[in-house]
N, CA, C and O of each residue as an XYZ file, in Angstrom:
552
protein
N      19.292     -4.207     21.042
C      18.771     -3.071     20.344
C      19.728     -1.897     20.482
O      20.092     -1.439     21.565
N      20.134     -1.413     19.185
C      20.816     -0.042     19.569
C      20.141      1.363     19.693
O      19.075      1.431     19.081
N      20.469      2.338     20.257
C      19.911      3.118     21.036
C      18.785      4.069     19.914
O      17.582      4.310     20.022
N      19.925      4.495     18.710
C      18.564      4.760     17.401
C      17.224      4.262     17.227
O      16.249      4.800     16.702
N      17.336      3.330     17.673
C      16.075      2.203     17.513
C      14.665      2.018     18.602
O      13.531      1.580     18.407
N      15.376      2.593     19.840
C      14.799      2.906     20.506
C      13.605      4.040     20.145
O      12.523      3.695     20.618
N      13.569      5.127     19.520
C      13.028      6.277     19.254
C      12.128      5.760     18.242
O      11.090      6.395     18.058
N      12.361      4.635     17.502
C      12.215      4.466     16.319
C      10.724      3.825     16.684
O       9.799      3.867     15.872
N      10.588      3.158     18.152
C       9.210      2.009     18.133
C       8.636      2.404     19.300
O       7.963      1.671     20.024
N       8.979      3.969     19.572
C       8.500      4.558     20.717
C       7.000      5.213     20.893
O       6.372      5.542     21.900
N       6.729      5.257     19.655
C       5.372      6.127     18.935
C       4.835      5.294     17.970
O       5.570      4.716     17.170
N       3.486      5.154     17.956
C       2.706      4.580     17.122
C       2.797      5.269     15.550
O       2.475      4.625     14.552
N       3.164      6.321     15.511
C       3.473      6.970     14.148
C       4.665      6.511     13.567
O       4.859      6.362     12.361
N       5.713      6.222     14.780
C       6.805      5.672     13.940
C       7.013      3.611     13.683
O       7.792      2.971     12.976
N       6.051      3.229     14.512
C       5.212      1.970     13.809
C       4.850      1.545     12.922
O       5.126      0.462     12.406
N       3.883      2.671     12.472
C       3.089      2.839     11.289
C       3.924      2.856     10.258
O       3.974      2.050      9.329
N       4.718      3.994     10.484
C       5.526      3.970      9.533
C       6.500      3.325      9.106
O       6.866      3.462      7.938
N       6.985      2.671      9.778
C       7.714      1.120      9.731
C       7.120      0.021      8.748
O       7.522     -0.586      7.755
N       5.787      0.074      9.635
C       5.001     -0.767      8.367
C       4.748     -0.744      6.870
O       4.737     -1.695      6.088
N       4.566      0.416      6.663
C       4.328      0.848      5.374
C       5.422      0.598      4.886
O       5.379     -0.106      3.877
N       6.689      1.011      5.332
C       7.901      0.962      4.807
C       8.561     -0.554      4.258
O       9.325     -0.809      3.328
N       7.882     -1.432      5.301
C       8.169     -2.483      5.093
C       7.221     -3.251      3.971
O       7.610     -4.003      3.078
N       6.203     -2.946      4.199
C       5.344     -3.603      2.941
C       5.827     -2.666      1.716
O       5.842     -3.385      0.718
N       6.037     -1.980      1.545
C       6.569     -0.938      0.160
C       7.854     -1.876     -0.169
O       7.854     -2.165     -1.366
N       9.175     -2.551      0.685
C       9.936     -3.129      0.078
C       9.113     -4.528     -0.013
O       9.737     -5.093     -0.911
N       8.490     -5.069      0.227
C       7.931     -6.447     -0.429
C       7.236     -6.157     -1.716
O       7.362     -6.943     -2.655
N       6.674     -5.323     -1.797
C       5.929     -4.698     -3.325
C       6.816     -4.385     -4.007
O       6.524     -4.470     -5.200
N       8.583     -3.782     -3.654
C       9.091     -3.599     -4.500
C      10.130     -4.947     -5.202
O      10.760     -4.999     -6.258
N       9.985     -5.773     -4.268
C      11.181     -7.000     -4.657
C      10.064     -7.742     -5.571
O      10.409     -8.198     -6.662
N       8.500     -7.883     -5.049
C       7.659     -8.640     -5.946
C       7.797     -8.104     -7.118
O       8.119     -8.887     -8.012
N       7.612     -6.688     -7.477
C       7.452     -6.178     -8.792
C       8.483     -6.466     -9.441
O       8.345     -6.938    -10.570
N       9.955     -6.229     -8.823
C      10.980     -6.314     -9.857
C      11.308     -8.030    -10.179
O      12.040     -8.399    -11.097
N      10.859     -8.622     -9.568
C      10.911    -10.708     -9.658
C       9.576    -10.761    -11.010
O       9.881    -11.205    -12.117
N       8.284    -10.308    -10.749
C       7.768    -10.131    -11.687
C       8.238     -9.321    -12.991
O       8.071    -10.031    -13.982
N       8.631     -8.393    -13.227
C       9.373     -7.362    -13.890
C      10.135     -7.908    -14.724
O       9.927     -7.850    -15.936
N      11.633     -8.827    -13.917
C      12.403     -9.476    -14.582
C      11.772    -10.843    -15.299
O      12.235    -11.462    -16.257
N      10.297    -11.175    -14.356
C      10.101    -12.645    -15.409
C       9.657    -12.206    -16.810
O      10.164    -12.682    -17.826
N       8.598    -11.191    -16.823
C       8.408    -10.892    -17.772
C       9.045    -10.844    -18.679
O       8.784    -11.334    -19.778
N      10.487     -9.927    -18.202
C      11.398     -9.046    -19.471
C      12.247    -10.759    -20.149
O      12.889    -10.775    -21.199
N      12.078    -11.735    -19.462
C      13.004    -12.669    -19.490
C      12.289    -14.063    -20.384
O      12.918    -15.050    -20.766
N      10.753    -13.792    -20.579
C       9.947    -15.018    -20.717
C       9.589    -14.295    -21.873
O       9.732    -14.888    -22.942
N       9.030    -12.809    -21.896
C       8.240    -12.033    -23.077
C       6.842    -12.111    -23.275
O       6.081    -11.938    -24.227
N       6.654    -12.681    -21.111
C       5.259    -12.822    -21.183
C       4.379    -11.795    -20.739
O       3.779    -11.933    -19.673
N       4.236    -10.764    -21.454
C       3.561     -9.602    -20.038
C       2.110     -9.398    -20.000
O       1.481     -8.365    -20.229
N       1.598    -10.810    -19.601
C       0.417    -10.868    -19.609
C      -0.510    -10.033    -17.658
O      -1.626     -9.770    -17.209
N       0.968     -9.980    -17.229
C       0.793     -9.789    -16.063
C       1.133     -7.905    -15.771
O       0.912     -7.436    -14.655
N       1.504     -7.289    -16.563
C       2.134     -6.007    -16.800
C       0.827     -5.183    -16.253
O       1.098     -3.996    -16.071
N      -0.185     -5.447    -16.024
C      -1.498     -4.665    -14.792
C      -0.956     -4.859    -13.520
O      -0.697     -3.995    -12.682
N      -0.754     -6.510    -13.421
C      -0.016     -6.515    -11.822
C       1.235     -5.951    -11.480
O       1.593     -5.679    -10.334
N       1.871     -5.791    -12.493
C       2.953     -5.319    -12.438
C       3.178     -3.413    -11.661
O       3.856     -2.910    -10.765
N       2.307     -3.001    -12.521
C       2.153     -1.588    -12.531
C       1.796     -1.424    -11.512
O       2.527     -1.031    -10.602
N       0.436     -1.712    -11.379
C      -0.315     -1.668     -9.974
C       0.128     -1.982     -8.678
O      -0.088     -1.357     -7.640
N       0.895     -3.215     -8.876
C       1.763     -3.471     -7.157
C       3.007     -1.799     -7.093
O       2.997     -0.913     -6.238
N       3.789     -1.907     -8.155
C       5.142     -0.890     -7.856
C       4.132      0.351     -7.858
O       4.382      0.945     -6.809
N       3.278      0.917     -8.421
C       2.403      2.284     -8.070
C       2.045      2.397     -6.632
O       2.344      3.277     -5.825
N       1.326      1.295     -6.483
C       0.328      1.513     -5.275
C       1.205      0.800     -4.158
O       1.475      1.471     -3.162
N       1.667     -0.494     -4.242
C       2.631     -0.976     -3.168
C       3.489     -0.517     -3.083
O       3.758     -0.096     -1.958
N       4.460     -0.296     -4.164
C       5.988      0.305     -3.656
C       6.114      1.681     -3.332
O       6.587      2.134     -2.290
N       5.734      2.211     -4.138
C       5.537      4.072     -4.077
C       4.567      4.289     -3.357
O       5.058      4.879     -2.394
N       3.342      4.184     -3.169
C       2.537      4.863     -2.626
C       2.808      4.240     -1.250
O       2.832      5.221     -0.506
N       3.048      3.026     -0.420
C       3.348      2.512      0.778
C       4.582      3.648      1.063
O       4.517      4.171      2.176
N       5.614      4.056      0.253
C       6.691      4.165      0.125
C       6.356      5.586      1.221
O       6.697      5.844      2.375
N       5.364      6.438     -0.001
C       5.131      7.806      0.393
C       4.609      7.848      1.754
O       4.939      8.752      2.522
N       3.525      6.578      2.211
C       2.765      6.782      3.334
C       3.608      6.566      4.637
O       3.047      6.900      5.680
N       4.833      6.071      4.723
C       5.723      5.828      5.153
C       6.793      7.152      5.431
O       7.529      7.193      6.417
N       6.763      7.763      4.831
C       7.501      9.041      4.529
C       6.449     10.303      5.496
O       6.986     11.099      6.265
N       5.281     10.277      5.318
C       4.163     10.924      5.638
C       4.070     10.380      6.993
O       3.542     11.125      7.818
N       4.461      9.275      7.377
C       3.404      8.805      8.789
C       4.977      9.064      9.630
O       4.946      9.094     10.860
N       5.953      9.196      9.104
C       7.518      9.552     10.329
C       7.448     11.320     10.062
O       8.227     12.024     10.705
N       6.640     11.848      9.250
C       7.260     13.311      9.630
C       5.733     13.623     10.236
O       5.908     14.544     11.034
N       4.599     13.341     10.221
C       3.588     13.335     11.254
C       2.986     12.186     11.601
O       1.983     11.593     11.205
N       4.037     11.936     12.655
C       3.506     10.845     13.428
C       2.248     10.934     14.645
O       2.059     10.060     15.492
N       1.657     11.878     14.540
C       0.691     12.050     15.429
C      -0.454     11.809     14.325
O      -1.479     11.499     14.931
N      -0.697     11.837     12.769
C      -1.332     11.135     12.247
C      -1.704      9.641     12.539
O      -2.737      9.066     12.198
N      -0.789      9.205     13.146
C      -0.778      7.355     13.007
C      -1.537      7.078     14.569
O      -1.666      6.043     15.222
N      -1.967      8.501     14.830
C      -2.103      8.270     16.793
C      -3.882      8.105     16.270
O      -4.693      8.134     17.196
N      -4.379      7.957     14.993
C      -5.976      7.978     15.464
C      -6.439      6.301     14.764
O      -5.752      5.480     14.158
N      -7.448      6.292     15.049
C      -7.804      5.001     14.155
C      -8.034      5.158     13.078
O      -8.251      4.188     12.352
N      -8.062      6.275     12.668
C      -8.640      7.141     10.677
C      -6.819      5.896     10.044
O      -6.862      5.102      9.104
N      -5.535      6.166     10.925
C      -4.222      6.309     10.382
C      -4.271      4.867     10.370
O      -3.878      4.324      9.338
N      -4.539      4.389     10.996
C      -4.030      2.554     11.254
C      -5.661      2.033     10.258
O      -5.501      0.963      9.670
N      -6.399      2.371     10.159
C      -7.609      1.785      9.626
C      -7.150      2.183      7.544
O      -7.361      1.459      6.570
N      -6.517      3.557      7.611
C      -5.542      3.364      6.223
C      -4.740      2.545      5.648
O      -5.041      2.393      4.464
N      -3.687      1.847      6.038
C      -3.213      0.992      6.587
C      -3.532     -0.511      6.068
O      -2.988     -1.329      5.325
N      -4.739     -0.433      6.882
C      -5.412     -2.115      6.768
C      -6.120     -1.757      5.039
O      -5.791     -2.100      3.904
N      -6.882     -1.167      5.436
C      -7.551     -0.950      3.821
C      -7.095     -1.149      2.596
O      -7.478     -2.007      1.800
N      -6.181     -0.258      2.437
C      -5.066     -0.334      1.467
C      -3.950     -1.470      1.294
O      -3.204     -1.639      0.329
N      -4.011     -2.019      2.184
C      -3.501     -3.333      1.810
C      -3.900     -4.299      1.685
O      -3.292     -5.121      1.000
N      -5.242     -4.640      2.373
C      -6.075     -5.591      1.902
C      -6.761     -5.065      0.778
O      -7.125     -6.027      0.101
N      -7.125     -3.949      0.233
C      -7.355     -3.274     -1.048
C      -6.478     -3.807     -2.636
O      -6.858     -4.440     -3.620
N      -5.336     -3.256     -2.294
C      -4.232     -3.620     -3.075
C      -3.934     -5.581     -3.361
O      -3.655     -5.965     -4.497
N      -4.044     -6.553     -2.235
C      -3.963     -7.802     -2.754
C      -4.876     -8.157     -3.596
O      -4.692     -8.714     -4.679
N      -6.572     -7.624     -2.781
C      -7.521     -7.695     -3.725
C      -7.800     -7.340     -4.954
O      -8.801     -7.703     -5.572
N      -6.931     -6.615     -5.365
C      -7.002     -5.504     -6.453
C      -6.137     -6.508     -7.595
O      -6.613     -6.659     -8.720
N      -5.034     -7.073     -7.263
C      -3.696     -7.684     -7.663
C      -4.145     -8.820     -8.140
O      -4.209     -9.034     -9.350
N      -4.484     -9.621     -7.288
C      -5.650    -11.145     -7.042
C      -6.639    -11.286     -8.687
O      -6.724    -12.066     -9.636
N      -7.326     -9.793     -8.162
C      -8.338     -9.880     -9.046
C      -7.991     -9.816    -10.394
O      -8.611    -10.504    -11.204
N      -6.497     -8.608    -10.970
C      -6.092     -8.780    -12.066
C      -5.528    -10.106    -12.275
O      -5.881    -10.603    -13.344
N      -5.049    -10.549    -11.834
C      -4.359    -11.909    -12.112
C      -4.957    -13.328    -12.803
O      -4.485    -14.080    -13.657
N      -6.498    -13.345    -11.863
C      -7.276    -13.809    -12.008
C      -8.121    -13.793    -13.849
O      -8.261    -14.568    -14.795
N      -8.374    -12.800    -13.585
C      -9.038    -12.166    -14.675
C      -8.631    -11.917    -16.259
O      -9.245    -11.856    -17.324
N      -7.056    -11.790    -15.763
C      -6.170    -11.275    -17.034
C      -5.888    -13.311    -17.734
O      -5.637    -13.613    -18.901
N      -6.009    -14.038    -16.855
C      -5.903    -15.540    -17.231
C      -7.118    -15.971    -17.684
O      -7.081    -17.137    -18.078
N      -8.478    -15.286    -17.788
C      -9.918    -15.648    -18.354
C     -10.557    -16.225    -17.381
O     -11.215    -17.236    -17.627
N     -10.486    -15.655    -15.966
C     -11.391    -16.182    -15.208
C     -12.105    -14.877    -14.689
O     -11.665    -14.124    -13.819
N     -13.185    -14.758    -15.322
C     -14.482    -13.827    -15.679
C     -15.017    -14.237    -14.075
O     -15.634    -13.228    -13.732
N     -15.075    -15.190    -12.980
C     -15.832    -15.061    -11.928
C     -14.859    -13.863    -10.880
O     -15.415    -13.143    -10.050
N     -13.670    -13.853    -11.078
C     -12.939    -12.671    -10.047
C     -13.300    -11.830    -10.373
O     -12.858    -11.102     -9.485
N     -13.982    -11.002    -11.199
C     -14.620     -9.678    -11.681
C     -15.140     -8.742    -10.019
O     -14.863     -7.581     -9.717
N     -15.836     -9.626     -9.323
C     -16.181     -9.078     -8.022
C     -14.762     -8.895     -6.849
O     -14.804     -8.137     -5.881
N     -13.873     -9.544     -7.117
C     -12.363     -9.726     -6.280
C     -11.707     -8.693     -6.745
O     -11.182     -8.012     -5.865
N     -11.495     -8.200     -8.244
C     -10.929     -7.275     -8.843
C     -11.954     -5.562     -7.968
O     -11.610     -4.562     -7.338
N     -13.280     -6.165     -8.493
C     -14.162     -4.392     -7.901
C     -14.019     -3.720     -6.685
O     -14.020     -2.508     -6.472
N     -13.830     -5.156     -5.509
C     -13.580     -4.924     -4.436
C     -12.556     -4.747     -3.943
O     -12.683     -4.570     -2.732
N     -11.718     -4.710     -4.230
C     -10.139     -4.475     -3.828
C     -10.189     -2.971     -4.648
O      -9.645     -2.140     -3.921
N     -10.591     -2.449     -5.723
C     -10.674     -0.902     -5.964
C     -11.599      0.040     -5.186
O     -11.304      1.153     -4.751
N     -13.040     -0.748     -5.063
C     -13.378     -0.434     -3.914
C     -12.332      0.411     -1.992
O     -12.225      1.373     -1.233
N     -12.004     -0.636     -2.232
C     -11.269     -0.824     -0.737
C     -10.334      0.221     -1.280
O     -10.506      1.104     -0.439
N      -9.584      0.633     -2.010
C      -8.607      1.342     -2.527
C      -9.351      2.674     -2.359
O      -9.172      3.398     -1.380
N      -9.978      2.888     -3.103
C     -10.987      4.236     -2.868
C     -11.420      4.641     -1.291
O     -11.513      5.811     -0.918
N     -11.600      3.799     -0.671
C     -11.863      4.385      0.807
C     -10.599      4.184      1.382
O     -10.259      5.091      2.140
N      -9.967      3.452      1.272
C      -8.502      3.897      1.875
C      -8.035      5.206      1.480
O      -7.591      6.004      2.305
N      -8.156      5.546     -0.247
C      -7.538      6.880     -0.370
C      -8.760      8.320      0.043
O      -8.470      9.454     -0.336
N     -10.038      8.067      0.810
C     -10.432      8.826      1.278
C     -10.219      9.092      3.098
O     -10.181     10.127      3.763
N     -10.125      7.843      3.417
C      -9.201      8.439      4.758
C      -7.815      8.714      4.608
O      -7.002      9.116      5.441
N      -7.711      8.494      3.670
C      -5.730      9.197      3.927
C      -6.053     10.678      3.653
O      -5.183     11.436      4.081
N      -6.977     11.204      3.109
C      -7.357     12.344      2.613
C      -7.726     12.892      4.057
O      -7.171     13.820      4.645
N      -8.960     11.985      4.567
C      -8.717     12.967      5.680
C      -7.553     12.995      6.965
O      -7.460     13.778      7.910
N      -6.654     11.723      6.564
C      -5.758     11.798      7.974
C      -4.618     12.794      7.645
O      -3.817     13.223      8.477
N      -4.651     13.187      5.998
C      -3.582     14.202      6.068
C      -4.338     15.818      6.000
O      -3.662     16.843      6.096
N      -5.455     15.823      5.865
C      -5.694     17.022      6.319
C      -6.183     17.379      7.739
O      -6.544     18.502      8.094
N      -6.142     16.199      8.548
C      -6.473     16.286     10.086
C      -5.285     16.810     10.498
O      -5.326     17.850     11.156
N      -3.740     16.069     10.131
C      -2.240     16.088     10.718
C      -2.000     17.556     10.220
O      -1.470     18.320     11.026
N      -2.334     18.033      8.971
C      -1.918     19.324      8.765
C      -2.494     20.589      8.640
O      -2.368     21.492      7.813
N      -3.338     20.402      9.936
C      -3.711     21.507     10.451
C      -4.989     22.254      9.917
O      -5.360     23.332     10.381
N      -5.643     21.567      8.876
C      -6.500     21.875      8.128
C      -7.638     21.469      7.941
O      -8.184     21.444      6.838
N      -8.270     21.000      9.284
C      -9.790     19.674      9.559
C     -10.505     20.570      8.866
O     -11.068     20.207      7.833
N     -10.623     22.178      9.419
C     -11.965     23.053      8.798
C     -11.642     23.727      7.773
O     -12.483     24.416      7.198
């Protein structure tokens, strides 16, 4: 290990943020493999999953990642790591469900709700873990 690196896995904020960072580049290599099949087949039957992974996986992991290394004392509560889980089990569910659905299978309708579901309370604790970190609970 070189010595940068050290600092880097010293704090649960900069963990966190590792993570995110790292799932944001798997959302981004999926989208652009999807991206290119599309542009390459002329099939964009998948262009919901498409959007939705690079929005919410690549960028928004991207941002939370960005957010959880400049307040890393956000990532110190369970509100920060319980964001985290949500939103990513949110987001497959969410992905799953278009996929499903966009091919005519009308029973994922509940796989699709629940993964927006899960999305929605993930983006209400990030709401409150960034107004806890910045100083602004009351």
């Amino acid at each position: 290990m070189t010595p940068s690196r050290v600092p880097d896995q010293a704090t649960p904020g900069n963990r966190l943020a590792a993570r995110f960072l790292r799932i944001s580049a798997i959302w981004l290599f999926v989208g652009v493999l999807l991206g290119t099949y599309m542009g390459v087949t002329h099939d964009h039957v998948d262009k919901q999953i498409h959007v939705h992974g690079n929005l919410l996986g690549w960028a928004s992991c991207a941002l939370f990642a960005a957010f959880h290394r400049l307040w890393p004392s956000a990532s110190e509560s369970m509100a920060g790591r319980l964001h985290f889980w949500l939103h990513n089990i949110g987001l497959l569910s969410l992905v799953a469900g278009l996929a499903l659905v966009a091919r005519g299978n009308a029973t994922a309708a509940p796989l699709l709700g629940a993964g927006s579901l899960l999305l929605v309370a993930a983006c209400a604790v990030f709401l409150d873990v960034v107004w806890r970190a910045t100083g602004h609970a009351n």
